[in-house]
ZAGU-57805 format. One record per residue (C-alpha): residue in three letters; x, y, z. Coordinates in steps of 0.2 Angstrom, whole numbers, plus 5000, padded with zeros to 4 digits. Layout:
ALAXYZ...
# end
This chain:
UNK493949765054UNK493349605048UNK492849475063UNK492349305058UNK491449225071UNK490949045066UNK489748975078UNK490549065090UNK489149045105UNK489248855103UNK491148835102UNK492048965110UNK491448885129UNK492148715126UNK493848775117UNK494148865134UNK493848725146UNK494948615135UNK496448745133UNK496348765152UNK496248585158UNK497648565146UNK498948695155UNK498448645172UNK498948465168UNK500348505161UNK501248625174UNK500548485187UNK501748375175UNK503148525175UNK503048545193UNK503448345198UNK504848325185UNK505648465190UNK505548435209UNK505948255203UNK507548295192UNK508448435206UNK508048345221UNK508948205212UNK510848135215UNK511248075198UNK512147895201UNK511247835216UNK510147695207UNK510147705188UNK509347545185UNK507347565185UNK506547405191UNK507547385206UNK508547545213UNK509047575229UNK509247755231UNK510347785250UNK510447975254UNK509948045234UNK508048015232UNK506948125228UNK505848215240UNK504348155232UNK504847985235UNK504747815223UNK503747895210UNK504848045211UNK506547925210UNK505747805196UNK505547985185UNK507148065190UNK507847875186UNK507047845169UNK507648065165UNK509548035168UNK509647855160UNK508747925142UNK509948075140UNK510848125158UNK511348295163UNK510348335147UNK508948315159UNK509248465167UNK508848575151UNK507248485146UNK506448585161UNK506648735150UNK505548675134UNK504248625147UNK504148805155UNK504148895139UNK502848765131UNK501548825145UNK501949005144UNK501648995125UNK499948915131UNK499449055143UNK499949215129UNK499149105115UNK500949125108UNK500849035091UNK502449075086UNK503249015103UNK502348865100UNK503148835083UNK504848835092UNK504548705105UNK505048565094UNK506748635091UNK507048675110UNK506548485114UNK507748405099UNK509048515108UNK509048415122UNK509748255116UNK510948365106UNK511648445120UNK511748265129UNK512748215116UNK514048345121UNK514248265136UNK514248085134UNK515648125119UNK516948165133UNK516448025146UNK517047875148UNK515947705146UNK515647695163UNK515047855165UNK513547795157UNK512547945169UNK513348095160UNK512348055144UNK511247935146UNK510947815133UNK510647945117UNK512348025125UNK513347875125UNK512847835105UNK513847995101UNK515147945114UNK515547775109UNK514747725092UNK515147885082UNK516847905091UNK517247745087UNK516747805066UNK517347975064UNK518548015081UNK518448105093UNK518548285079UNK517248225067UNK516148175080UNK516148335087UNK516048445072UNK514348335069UNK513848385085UNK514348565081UNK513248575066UNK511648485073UNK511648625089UNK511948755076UNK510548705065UNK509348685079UNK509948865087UNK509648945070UNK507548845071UNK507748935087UNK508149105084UNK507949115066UNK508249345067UNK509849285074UNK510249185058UNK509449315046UNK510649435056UNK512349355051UNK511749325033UNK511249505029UNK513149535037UNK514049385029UNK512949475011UNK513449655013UNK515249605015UNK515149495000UNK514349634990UNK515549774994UNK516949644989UNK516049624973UNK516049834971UNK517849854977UNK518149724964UNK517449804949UNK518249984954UNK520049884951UNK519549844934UNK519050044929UNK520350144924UNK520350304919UNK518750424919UNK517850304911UNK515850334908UNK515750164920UNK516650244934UNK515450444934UNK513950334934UNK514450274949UNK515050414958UNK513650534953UNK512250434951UNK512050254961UNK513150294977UNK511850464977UNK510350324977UNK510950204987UNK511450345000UNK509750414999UNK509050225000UNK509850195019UNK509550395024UNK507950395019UNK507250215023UNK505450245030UNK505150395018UNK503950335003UNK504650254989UNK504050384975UNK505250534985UNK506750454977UNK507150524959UNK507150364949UNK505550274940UNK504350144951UNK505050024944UNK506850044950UNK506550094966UNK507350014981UNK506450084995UNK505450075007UNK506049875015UNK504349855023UNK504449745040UNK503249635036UNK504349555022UNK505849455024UNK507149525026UNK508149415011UNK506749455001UNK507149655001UNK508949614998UNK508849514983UNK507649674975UNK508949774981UNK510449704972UNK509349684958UNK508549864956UNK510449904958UNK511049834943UNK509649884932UNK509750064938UNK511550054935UNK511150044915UNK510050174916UNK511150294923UNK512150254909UNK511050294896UNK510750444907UNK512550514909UNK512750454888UNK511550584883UNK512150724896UNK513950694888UNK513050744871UNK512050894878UNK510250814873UNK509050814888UNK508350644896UNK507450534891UNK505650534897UNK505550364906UNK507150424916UNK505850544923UNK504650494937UNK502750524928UNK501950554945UNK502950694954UNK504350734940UNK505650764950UNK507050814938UNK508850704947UNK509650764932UNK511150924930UNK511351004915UNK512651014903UNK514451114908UNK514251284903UNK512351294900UNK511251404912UNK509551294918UNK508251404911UNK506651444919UNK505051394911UNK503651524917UNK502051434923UNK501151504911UNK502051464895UNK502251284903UNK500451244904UNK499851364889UNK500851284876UNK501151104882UNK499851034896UNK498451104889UNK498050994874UNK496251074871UNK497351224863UNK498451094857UNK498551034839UNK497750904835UNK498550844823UNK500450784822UNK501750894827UNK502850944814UNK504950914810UNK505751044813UNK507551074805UNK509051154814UNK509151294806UNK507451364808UNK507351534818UNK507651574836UNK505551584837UNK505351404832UNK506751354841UNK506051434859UNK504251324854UNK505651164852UNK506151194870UNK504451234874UNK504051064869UNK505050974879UNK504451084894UNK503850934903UNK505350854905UNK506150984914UNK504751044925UNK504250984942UNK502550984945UNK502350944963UNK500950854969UNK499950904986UNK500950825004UNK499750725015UNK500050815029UNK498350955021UNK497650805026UNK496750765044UNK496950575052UNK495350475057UNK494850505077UNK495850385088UNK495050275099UNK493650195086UNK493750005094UNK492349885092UNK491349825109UNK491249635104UNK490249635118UNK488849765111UNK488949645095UNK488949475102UNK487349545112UNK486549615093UNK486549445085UNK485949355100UNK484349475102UNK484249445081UNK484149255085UNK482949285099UNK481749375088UNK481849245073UNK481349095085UNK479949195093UNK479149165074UNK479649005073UNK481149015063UNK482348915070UNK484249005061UNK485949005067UNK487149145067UNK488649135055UNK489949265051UNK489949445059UNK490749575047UNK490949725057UNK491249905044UNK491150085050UNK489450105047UNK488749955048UNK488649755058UNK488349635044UNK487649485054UNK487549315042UNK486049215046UNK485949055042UNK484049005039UNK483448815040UNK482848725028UNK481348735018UNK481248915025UNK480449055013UNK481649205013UNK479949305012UNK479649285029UNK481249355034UNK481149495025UNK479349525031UNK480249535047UNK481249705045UNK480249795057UNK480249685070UNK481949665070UNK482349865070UNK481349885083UNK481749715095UNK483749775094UNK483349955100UNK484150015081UNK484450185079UNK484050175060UNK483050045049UNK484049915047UNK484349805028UNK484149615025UNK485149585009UNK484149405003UNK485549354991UNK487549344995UNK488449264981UNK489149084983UNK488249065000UNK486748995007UNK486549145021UNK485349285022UNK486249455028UNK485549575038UNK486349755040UNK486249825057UNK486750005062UNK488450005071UNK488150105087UNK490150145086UNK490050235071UNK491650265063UNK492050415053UNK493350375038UNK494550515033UNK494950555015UNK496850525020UNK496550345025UNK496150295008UNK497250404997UNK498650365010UNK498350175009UNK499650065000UNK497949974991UNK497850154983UNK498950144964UNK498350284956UNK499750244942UNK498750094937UNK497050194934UNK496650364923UNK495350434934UNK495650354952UNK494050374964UNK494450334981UNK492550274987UNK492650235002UNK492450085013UNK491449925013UNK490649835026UNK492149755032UNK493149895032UNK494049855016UNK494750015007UNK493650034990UNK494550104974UNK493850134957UNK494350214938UNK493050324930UNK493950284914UNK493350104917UNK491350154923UNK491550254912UNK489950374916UNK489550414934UNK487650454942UNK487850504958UNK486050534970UNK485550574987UNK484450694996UNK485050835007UNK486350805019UNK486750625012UNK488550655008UNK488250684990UNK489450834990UNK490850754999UNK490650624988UNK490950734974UNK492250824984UNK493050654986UNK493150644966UNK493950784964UNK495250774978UNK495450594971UNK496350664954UNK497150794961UNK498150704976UNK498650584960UNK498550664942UNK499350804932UNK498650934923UNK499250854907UNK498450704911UNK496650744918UNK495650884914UNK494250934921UNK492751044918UNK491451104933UNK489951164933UNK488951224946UNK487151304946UNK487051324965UNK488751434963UNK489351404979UNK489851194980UNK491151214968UNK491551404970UNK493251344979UNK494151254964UNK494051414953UNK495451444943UNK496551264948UNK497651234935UNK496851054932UNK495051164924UNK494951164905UNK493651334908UNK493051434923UNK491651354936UNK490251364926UNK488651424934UNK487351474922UNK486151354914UNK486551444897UNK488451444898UNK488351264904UNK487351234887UNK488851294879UNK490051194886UNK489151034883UNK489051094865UNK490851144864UNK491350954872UNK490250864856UNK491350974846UNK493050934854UNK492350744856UNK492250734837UNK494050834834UNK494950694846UNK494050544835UNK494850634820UNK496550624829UNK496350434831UNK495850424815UNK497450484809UNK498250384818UNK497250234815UNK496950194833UNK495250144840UNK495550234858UNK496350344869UNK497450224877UNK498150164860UNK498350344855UNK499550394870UNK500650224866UNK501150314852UNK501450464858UNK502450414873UNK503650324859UNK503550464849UNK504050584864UNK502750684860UNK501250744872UNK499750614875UNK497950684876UNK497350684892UNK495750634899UNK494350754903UNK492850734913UNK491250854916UNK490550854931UNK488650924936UNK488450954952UNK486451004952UNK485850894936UNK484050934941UNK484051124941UNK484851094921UNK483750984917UNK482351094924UNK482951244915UNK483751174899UNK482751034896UNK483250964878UNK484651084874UNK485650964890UNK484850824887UNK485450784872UNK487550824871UNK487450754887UNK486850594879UNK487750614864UNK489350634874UNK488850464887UNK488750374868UNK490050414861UNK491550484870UNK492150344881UNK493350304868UNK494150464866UNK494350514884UNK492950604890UNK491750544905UNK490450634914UNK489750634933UNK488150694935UNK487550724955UNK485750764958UNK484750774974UNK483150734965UNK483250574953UNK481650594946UNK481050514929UNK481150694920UNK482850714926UNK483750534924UNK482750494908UNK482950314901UNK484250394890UNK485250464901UNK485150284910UNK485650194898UNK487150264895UNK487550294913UNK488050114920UNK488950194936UNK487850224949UNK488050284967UNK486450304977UNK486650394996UNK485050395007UNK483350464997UNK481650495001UNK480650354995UNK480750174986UNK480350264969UNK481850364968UNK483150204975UNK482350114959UNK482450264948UNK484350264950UNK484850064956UNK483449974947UNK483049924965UNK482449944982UNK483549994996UNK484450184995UNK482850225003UNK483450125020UNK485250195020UNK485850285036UNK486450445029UNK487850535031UNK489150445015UNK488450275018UNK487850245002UNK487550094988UNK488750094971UNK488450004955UNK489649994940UNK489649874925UNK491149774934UNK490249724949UNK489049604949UNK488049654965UNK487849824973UNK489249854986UNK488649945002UNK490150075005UNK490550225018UNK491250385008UNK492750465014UNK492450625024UNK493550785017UNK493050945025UNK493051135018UNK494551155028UNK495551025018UNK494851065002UNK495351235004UNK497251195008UNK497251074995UNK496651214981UNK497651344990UNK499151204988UNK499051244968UNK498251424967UNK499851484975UNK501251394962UNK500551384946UNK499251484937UNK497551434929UNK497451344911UNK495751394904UNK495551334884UNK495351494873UNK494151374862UNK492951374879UNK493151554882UNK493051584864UNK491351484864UNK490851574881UNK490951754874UNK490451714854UNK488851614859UNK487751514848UNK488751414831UNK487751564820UNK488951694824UNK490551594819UNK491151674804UNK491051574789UNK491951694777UNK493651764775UNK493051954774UNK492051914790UNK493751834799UNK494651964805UNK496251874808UNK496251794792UNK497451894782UNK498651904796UNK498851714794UNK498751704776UNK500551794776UNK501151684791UNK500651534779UNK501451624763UNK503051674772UNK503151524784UNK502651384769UNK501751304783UNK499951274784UNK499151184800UNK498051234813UNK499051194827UNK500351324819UNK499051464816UNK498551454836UNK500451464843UNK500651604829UNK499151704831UNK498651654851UNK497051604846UNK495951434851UNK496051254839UNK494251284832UNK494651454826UNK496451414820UNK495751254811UNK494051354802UNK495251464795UNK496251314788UNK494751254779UNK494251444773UNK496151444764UNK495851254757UNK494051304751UNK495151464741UNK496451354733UNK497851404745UNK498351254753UNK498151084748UNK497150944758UNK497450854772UNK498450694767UNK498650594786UNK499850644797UNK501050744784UNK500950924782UNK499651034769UNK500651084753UNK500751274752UNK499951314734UNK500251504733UNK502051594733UNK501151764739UNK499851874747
# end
């Protein structure tokens, strides 16, 4: 909620008296005309400076008459209706209606209008039945365009002014008069098919099936219809207009229309989709296949080991196959284009719990806040005025305006005063510097703190996770504004706070974050956890590139194992002459080939590493901040000390996403913000973030995800799809130390089994020796070099395949 109070104590008083003296004066004003005008006998005195009016006065005597009078001889039995604008005209005052108010001046122009009526069918000397403006329309434009034209003019006017009126009226009979007009225009263009034309299936069995779907299913959300984002026509949100929607409608209706076409083209000659017929964030498969072909099912396991997996992916290009190669490379064809035909279904929001009901602001509670702050600051002579209020979930953000010539010093020497003059249940913050203003801000504790579920944000229509490649839903700021973020934009994440801060949920939060939004073939993730238990419940999700890792020494591993895969992916760029990830996946979407996806690392208890491994995690972990941005890989490190032998200057360096929750002492706020100010949080997810595209820290309340959730959320995927793991990770779990990587062909057992597979197949890659032989890329690709170093294959020449040098084995 964001109120905005602008001198509120010195304004909202006199607004009030005036707004009321206003509505009194004006239903005094109601009450006489109207006694005036009914107690009236129209034709009894018309003439206003000497009338007789014998038997029809009104009751309240001349003045009454000389009103009733002057009414009947402007517009004449119009008159009657002008009592109606006046009572509506006060109502609209009383509600505050600002939309009835907008009205009015199309309720009072229909009064002369409607005299006009009358005075068209009197005579001239029935001056009375439309006054003056009636008898214009009666004589002058009767006398123009007859008694038919002048009427039709008439006609038109009150129409227009009906349509001011009640404009959902109008936008009722143009949606009607538009439906008609557009089933005229497809009962049309069904005459001109003939025959079972391509034109005429699409139609049937595709576009009616949508646009079914589209009125059946209006308030479901727009990403359960089987088409892309960008041609859906649902959901017509209320708050737009309606002509808006229809317009988008008829529009995404004819640009799905050639899509379908392309689509039903390509099932007449058996080839599968197209990927961007596909919807990339729940693939939802609309399509049927072929006449006499089976659908055949894809195990989970084979789906995810030999296409979402990219660590165990080649990387280099995928080679041509030909038509008439054997049935085993024709099952790793279809294989291939395993994603276009499975649905991986994203978690429902209904895991999900709602935020408590019943979290209104007092605005009396606040309003009392800034006057005690006031109070305070003119007992030490500081005469400042109170600007806007930002009310937030955790916090009442109270702008002070301070007078001139005033040190801000001595505001800020005034935190304690303060805390203790409001009766705050926490310390509160004073905020010296808000950009573009001349105010101080000073942060006090809400004493109506809300709590903000994880649903609200990942819910929220502000939320497009389409548009990021690591969303984060934060939380919320100060002014309850939902707070999103990308990791791939930070692109390295320091996360501190002291026990009970909300540093787990805010990791929790990350996590949920990517998998309420991401696929496995789009974000991996690695874990690792030395306390063994924060993480324990994500084991074996099908998103993880390697089990939880929870010893310091296997987590040494890993960190070595992701410089080596960090290196590999810039080779692959290399190759194809591309400077990032993002550039790298252009490609391969044209190419219909698999992108890479992005990984990230994240450390739950950096400290206890740090404390334990010292430089053996110091360094890859810098190494990896350095360099591998570019290619995909980010890491999060969460600590609950951020101590100077933990977060070196390094590691700081390289980490330009910062997220501090409430710590022990001013040392440790600098250690991870620079500055002063974590140490005065409240606890509990309230918490300051920093990131290279902000230029001021942003005070934010993390969502709140209980166990619970996070356990039916896990549970969601545990139960339909098996876990991934990268053989080369599990290969560099179980071998250890680099030492004990064979370096010779006698040492490598496998090495004369793939030897023949090259001599037989005449194909020589890596990417083929892991399908081949089911081991990891590192260990497929060392063998490669072994045979290069012997003379058996030839070199590595781009993206084309290594020339087989040897005819046997």
């Amino acid at each position: 909620m964001h109120l905005c109070i602008n001198h509120y104590f010195d304004r909202s008083f006199t607004v009030k008296i005036l707004r009321e003296s206003l509505i009194l004066l004006l239903s005094i004003a109601t009450f006489i005309y109207i006694v005036s005008i009914f107690t009236f006998t129209p034709g009894t005195g018309q003439n206003l400076l000497h009338a007789s009016y014998p038997g029809g006065g009104s009751i309240l005597g001349g003045f009454g008459n000389k009103i009733a009078s002057f009414a009947f001889f402007m517009v004449g039995k119009g008159s009657y209706f002008l009592s109606i604008p006046l009572f509506l005209f006060i109502f609209a005052l009383i509600l505050q209606k600002k939309h009835w108010r907008k009205k009015m001046k199309w309720l009072f122009l229909f009064v002369p209008a409607m005299s006009g009526f009358y005075g068209l069918y009197s005579s001239e000397s029935e001056m009375i039945q439309g006054g003056i403006i009636g008898n214009i329309s009666g004589v002058l434009l009767k006398n123009l365009f007859g008694i038919v034209g002048t009427t039709l003019i008439i006609f038109v006017i009150n129409a227009y002014l009906i349509s001011k009126i009640f404009p959902e009226l109008y936008e009722k009979l143009k949606s009607m008069t538009a439906g008609k007009r557009n089933d005229y225009f497809k009962h049309s263009e069904k005459k001109e098919e003939s025959g079972e034309t391509v034109e005429e299936k699409i139609k049937q069995e595709e576009e009616w099936k949508v646009f079914y779907n589209y009125k059946k299913n209006k308030e479901k959300p727009a990403e359960d219809l089987f088409c892309p984002k960008e041609y859906q026509v649902i959901p017509i949100h209320p708050e737009k207009k309606k002509e808006e929607n229809l317009e988008k409608v008829f529009e995404a209706k004819e640009t799905f229309r050639e899509q379908a076409k392309e689509f039903y083209v390509e099932k007449e000659l058996n080839t599968y989709p197209k990927e961007n017929l596909v919807n990339p964030y729940h693939m939802e498969d609309f399509m049927s296949y072929p006449d006499g072909e089976e659908e055949t099912e894809i195990e989970d396991e084979a789906f995810f080991k030999d296409v979402l997996n990219y660590e165990e992916e080649s990387f280099e290009d995928f080679e041509e196959f030909e038509d008439d190669q054997d049935e085993e490379e024709e099952a790793l064809i279809q294989e291939q284009r395993a994603p276009f035909k499975i649905n991986f279904a994203l978690p429902p929001m209904d895991i999900l719990k709602n935020s408590p009901q019943n979290q209104n602001d007092n605005k009396e509670v606040i309003r009392n806040i800034g006057l005690k702050l006031l109070s305070i600051l003119k007992e030490f002579s500081i005469d400042a005025k109170l600007g806007n209020i930002l009310v937030g979930p955790v916090v009442i953000s109270y702008e002070i305006i301070p007078p001139k010539g005033l040190k801000v010093n001595k505001i800020l020497s005034l935190i304690d005063n303060m805390t203790m003059g409001i009766a705050a249940l926490e310390k509160i913050r004073i905020e010296p510097h808000i950009p573009g203003k001349s105010v101080i801000r000073i942060e006090v504790p809400n004493p109506d703190r809300k709590i903000i579920a994880f649903r609200d944000l990942v819910e929220s229509e502000a939320f497009h996770p389409e548009k990021m490649g690591i969303p984060f839903a934060l939380g919320k700021g100060i002014s309850g504004d939902a707070f999103y973020t990308d990791i791939t934009k930070i692109p390295h994440l320091l996360i501190a706070g002291s026990t009970g801060s909300g540093k787990s949920v805010c990791v929790n939060s990350l996590i949920c974050s990517v998998l309420y939004s991401k696929r496995p073939d789009e974000v991996r993730l690695i874990l690792v956890d030395p306390k063994r238990v924060e993480l324990k419940m994500y084991e074996d999700l099908p998103h993880l590139s390697a089990p939880v890792i929870k010893e310091t020494s296997q987590a040494i591993l890993v960190l070595k194992w992701a410089v080596s895969h960090m290196e590999e992916r810039y080779k692959v760029l290399e190759n194809y002459n591309t400077r990032n990830i993002s550039n790298y996946n252009e490609i391969r979407e044209r190419e219909n080939k698999p992108k890479m996806p992005f990984l990230m690392i994240i450390i739950d208890e950096f400290a206890d590493l740090m404390m334990i491994g010292g430089k053996e995690i110091e360094d890859p972990i810098v190494r990896l901040a350095a360099m591998a941005r570019a290619v995909g890989i980010h890491l999060v490190l969460a600590t609950q000390r951020p101590s100077a032998d933990v977060i070196t200057g390094l590691i700081k360096a390289n980490f330009p996403g910062r997220i501090a929750f409430k710590v022990a002492s001013k040392l440790e706020s600098r250690i991870i913000l620079d500055i002063n100010g974590a140490d005065s949080l409240l606890g509990k997810g309230d918490m300051l973030y920093s990131s290279p595209d902000l230029s001021n820290l942003k005070r934010l309340q993390s969502p709140f995800i209980s166990d619970e959730e996070v356990f039916q959320i896990t549970q969601f995927f545990k139960t339909r799809y098996k876990s991934n793991y990268s053989d080369d990770i599990l290969e560099a779990l179980e071998g250890g130390n680099s030492e004990n990587v064979p370096t010779d062909p006698s040492e490598e057992p496998l090495f004369n089994e793939a030897a023949e597979i090259i001599v037989r197949e005449k194909k020589a890659s890596a990417s083929y020796l892991q399908r081949r032989l089911k081991i990891g890329y590192n260990r497929a690709a060392r063998i490669i070099e072994m045979m290069e170093e012997m003379g058996m294959i030839g070199p590595q020449h781009g993206s084309k395949p290594r020339e087989v040098l040897i005819d046997s084995w």
